[in-house]
KOLVEXKE-759392 format. One record per residue (C-alpha): residue number from 1; residue in three letters; x, y, z. Coordinates in steps of 0.001 Angstrom, whole numbers. Layout:
N
   nr  rest        X        Y        Z
  NUM   Ala        X        Y        Z
...
//
This chain:
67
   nr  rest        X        Y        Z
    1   Unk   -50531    57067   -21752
    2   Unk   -54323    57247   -23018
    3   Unk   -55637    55376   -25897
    4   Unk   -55792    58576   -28714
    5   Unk   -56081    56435   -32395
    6   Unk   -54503    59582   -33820
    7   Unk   -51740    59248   -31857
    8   Unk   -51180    55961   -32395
    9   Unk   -51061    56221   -36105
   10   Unk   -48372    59281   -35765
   11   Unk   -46469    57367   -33601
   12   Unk   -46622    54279   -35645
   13   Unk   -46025    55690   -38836
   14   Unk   -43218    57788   -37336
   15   Unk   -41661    54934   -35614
   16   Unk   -42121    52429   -38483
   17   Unk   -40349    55385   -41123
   18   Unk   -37661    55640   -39442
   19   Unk   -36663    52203   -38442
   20   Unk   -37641    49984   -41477
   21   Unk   -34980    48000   -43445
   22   Unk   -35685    48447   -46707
   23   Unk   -38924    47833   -48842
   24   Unk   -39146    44492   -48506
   25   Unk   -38958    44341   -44415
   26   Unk   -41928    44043   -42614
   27   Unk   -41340    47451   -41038
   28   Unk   -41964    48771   -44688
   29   Unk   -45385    46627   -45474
   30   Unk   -46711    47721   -42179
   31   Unk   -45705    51498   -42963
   32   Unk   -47250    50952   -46626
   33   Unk   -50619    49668   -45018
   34   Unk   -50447    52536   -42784
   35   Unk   -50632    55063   -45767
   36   Unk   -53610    53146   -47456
   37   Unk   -55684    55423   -44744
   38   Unk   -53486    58343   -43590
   39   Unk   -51780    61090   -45023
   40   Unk   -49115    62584   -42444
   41   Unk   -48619    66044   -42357
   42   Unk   -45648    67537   -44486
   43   Unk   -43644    68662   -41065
   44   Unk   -44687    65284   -38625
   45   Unk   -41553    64546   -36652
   46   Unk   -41271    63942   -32660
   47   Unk   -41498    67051   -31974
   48   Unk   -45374    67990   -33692
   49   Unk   -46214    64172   -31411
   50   Unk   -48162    65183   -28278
   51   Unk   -46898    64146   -25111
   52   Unk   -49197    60599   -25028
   53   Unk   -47784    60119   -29041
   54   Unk   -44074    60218   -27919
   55   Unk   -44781    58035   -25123
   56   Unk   -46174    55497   -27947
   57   Unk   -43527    56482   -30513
   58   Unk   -41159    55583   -28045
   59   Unk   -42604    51827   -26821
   60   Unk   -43041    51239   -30529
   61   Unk   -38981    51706   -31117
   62   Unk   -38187    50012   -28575
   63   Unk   -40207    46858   -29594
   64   Unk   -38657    47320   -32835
   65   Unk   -35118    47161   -31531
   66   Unk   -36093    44327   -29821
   67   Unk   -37342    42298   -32925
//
């Protein structure tokens, strides 16, 4: 894993869509902050991540679960 920011905010916003509780988690307000300065691409999934993004998408679930 390298430090990409680009990745990062894929990953997160991935990550953070599909594991937030509703709109008022905290899942949600970090996903809506998120948006303020990046528009994802109409077909981002796990699959369009690079290799280094699904490492990061996937130590960013797993500290979700954890929560």
């Amino acid at each position: 894993m390298y430090f990409n920011r680009f990745d990062i905010v894929e990953a997160y916003y991935l990550a953070l869509s599909h594991c937030h509780t509703g709109q008022s988690s905290k899942e949600y307000k970090r996903l809506s902050q998120i948006t303020e300065y990046f528009n994802p691409s109409f077909n981002l999934s796990y699959e369009t991540l690079s290799d280094n993004g699904k490492i990061i998408y996937q130590n960013v679930i797993g500290k979700l679960i954890k929560e």
